[in-house]
N, C-alpha and C positions, 0 to 999 in steps of 0.2 A: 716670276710671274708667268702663269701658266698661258701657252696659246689658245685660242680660243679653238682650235681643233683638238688642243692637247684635252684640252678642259670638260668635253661631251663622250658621251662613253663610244659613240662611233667618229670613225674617223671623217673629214671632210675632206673626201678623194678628190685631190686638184688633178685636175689634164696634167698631161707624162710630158714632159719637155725632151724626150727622146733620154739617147742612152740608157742605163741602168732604170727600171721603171719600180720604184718602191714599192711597200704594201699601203700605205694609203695615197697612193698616185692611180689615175687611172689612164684606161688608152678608148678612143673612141669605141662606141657599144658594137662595131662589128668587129674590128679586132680583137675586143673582150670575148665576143661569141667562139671565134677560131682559137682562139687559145685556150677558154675553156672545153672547150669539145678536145680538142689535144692531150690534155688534162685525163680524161675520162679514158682516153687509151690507152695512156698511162698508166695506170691503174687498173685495167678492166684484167689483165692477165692473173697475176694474184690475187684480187677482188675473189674473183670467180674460186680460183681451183682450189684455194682454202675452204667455202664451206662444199665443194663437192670429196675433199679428202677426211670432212666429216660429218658427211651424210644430209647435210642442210641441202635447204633448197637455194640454189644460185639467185633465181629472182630476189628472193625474200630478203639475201643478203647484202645484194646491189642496192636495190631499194633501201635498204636500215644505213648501208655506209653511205647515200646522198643525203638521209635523214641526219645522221651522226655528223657529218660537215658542216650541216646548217648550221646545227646545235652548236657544234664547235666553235662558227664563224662568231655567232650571238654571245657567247659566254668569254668569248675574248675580246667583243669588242668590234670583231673585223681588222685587228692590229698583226695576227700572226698568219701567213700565209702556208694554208696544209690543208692535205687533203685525207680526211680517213676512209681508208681500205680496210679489209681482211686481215685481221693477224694473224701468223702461223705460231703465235705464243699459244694458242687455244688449243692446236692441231693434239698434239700429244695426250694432252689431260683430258681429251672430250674423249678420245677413242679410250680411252683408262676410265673413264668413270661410267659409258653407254654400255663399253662391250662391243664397239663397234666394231664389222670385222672390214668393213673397205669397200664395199659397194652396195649402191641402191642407197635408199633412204637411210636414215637413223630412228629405229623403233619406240629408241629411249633419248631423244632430242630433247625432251623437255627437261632432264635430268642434269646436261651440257647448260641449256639455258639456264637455270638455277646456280649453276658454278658463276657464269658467265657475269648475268648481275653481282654475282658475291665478289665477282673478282672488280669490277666496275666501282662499287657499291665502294672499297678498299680503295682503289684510284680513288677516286676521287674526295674521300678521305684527304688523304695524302696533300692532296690539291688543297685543299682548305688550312691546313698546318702549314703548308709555305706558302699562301700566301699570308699567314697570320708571322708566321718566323722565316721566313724567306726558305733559301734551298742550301747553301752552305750543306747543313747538318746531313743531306742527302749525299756530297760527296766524298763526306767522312764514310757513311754507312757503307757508300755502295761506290768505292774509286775505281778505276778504269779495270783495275785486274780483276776486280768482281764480277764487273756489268762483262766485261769482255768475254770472260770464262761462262756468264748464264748464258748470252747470246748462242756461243759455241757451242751448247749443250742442246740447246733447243734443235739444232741443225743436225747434229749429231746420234742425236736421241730419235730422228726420225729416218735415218737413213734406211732401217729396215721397211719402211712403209712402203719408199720410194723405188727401192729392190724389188719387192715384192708387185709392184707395181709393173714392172717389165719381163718378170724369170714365166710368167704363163706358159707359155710355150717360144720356140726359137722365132716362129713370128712375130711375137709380142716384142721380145728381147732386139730383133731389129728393128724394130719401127721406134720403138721405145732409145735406143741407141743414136737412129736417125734424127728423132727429135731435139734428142741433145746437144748431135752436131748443127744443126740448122738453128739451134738456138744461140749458141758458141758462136758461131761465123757470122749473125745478126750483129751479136753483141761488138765484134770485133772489127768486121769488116762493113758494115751498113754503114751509109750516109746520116752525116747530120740526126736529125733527131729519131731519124728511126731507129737508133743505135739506144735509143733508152728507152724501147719497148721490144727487150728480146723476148720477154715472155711470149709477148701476143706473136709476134711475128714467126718464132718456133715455132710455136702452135700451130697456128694456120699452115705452114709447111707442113709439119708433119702430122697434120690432118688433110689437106691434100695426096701424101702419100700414101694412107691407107685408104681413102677411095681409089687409088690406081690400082692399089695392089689387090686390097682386098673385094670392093665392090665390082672394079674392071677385070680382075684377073682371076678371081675367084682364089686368092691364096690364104685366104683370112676369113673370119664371120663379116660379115658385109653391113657397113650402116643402115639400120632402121629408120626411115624420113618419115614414116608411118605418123606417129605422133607429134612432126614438126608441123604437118599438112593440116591435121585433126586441130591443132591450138591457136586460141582465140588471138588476135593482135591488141587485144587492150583486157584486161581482170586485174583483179587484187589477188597480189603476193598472195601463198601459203603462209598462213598463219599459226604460229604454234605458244602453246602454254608452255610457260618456266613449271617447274618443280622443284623446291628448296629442301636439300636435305645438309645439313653441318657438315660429313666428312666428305662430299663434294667441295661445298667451300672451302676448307680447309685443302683437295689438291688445288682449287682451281687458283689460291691465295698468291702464291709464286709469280702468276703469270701478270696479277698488278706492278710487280715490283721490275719487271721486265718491258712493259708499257712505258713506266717512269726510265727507265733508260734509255729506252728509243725515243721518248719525246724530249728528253731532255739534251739530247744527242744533236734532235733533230731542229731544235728550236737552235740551240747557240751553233749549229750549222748554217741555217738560213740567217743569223744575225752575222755570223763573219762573211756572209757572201754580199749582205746590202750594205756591209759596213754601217750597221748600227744595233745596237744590241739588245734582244727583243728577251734581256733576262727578266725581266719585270714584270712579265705576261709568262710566266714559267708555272706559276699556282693557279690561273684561270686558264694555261694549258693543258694542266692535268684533269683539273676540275672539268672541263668541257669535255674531255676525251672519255673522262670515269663514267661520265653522264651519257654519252652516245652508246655505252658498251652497256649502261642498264639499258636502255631503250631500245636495244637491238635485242640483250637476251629476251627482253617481254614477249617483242613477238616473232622470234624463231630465226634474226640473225648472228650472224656471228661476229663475236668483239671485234671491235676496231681501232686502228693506231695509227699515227701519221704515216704517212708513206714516202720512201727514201725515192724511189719511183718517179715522185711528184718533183721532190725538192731538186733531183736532178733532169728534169727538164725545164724547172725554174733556173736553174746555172746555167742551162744551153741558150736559153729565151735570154736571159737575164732581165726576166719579167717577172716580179716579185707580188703585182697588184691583187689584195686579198679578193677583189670583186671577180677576179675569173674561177674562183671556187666555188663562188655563189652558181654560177652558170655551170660548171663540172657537177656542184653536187643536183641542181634540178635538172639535167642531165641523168646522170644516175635513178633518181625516181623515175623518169619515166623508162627507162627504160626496164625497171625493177614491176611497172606495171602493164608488163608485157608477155603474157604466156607465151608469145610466140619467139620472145628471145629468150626463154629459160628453154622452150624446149630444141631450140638450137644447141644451145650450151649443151643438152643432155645426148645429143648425140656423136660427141668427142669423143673416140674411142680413151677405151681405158690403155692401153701400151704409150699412146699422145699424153693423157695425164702422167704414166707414170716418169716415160721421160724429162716431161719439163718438171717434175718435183724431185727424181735427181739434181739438174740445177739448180733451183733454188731452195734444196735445201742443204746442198755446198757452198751455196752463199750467204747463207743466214750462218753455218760456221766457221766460213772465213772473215765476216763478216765481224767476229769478236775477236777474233787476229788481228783485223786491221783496228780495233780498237785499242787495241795493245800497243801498235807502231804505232801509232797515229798522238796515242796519251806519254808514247817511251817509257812502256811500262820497263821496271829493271826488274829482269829476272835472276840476275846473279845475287838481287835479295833473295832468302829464304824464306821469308813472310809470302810474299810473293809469287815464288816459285811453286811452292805446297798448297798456295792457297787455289791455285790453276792447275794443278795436276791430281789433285783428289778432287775437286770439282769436275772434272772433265771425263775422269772415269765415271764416278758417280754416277754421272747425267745417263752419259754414253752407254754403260753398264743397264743402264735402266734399274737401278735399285730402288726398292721400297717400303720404305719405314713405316710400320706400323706400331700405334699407339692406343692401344686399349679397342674402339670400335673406328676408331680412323686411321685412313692409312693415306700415304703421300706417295707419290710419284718417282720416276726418278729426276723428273725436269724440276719439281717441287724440293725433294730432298738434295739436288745440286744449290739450289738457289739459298734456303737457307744455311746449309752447310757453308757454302761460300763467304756468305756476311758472318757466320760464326766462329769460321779459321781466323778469317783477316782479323776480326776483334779482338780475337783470344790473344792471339797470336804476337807476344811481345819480344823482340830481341833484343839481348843488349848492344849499348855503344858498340860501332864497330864489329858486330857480328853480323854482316851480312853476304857473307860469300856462299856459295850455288851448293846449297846441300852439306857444309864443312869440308868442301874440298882437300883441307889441311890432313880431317881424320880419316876422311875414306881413300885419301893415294892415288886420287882421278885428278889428272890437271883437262878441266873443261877446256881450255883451248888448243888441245889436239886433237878433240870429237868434231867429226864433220857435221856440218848444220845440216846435212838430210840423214842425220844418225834418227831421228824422232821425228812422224809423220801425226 
């Protein structure tokens, strides 16, 4: 017999009796307030530097991920506690399908938005089959050495942006250096929970130090406030039209299947921290995520996916209550209908951005490392082994398949080559040693583990 909270489609959030604070537990509405504003800084580091690395406008996208929350909250119920941000699944296949080259606006945004829904449009798909057949069938397709190896390609596969981001000149390359370290030593050495916002905190360092250097000392182009001064404190986002064209959807396809790994990562993450298991909201989690990521490409944000960000300042808090998202994402709106905080944003120098997307975009491919420890992938299978080592070139590689008038990516052509090795890929009983060790006269355990970087 069902509880009578269990039984209505939102939760009836009882007061927190202290300790561990669940997702349908709440805490008085000013502690709700402070937590969710914490929330939002959380988040706002990557939020942000995702659609500036693909030419979107920051308002428009902050804005679309407090909308995409909402939606999110609504479509599960108010049962799983997350917040969606920026994904840098999009990063790669927008600048492959625009032409974008790295800076200023994106001319051909609307062409990105049309992926963006297709790729949404597919989530949530997905979403609607398990919640009709549940998800099993999703961890046959896509098991830890799959999703681990896409993750790592996506990180991977962008390393050259984030390069390219800091080599301008020796200026650029220190400050852009400087960044990374001031980001690193947040991460490591800050207190308490400023320690889960190294993005933002990097940042703001090493954007303080190119005003020293560059505006005070004249050793760099100097920030323009010009336009910060000039922009209104309350308008509507820039608004941009999708454009649908097939072999957009077709790269932009991969980056669904990548979304269903992070949420699904992220969900039975937050179920083993509350000790209760939030698998049963796994189809109305995709489903609400597929549906925020159309709704953002309509008008000119960029896709969105829960954020690891979030889920680890809910471990630090061990404040789970789905109602401080509610307040994080109207949060986000306004601040999304703020000209004068987008044109803040716009004067970050570029060596600041490229720094902090060094970081994390060696975290998004370490980050399918730690999927691999974390699930004990065995790589001394050979299913296994091949299945993550031509994937990872692949990616890495940036190769590009093309088929007749459509062509994929290399983050696209990593992703299903991956689920296509592991299928194919049948060994017999007993045959799973690292490569046939027996035929090729390599005994693996006298290679040093930093033999492969």
């Amino acid at each position: 017999m069902p509880s009578p909270a269990r039984a209505s489609f939102f939760p009836r959030w009882t007061p927190a009796a202290g300790g561990v604070i669940g997702p349908e537990e709440r805490l008085p509405w000013g502690q709700t307030l402070v937590v969710g504003v914490q929330h939002v800084f959380a988040m706002f580091g990557a939020t942000v530097l995702v659609p500036i690395l693909m030419g979107f406008d920051p308002n428009t996208s902050v804005f679309f991920s407090g909308i995409g929350t909402l939606l999110f909250f609504v479509v599960v119920g108010g049962r799983v506690p997350s917040y969606l941000g920026s994904s840098f699944a999009f990063v790669a296949v927008a600048a492959t399908a625009t032409g974008y080259a790295g800076k200023g606006p994106n001319p051909n945004i609307g062409v990105a938005l049309g992926g963006i829904i297709a790729a949404g449009a597919l989530y949530a798909l997905i979403g609607l089959i398990v919640m009709a057949t549940g998800y099993r069938w999703m961890e046959r397709l896509m098991p830890p050495v799959v999703t681990g190896a896409v993750v790592a390609v996506i990180g991977l596969n962008l390393a050259p942006v984030a390069v390219r981001g800091i080599s301008g000149s020796g200026f650029d390359t220190a400050i852009g250096l400087a960044t990374v370290l001031a980001t690193c030593a947040v991460a490591v050495y800050a207190p308490g929970l400023l320690r889960r916002v190294p993005i933002l905190l990097g940042g703001v360092l090493g954007y303080l130090l190119y005003l020293v250097l560059a505006n005070g000392m004249g050793l760099g182009p100097a920030v323009n406030f010009a336009p910060l001064r000039e922009a209104a404190w309350v308008g509507l986002p820039n608004f941009s039209r999708p454009v649908f064209r097939w072999d957009v959807a077709l790269l932009f396809a991969p980056a669904a299947l990548v979304l269903v790994a992070e949420n699904l990562g992220h969900v039975k993450a937050v179920g083993a921290m509350t000790g209760e298991s939030l698998d049963r909201y796994l189809g109305r989690a995709f489903l609400g995520d597929g549906l925020a990521c159309m709704v953002a490409g309509a008008g000119g944000g960029t896709g969105v996916t829960t954020y690891a960000e979030n889920i680890g300042v809910m471990a630090v808090t061990r404040i789970y209550s789905t109602l401080i998202f509610v307040v994080a994402a109207v949060a986000a709106v306004i601040m999304g209908l703020s000209p004068k905080f987008g044109a803040l944003v716009g004067t970050i120098p570029g060596p600041v951005l490229g720094g902090l997307s060094l970081v994390l975009f060696g975290l998004i491919a370490v980050t399918g490392a730690r999927i691999w420890v974390q699930s004990r992938v065995d790589f001394s299978n050979n299913r296994n082994l091949v299945t993550a080592s031509v994937t990872l070139i692949i990616g890495t590689g940036d190769l590009v398949l093309k088929l007749g008038g459509f062509s994929i990516g290399g983050i696209g052509t990593a992703t299903f080559g991956a689920i296509i090795i592991y299928q194919l890929l049948r060994e017999p009983a007993g045959r799973h040693d690292a490569l046939a060790v027996a035929d090729s006269g390599v005994d693996l355990a006298t290679v040093p583990s930093t033999a492969v970087h």
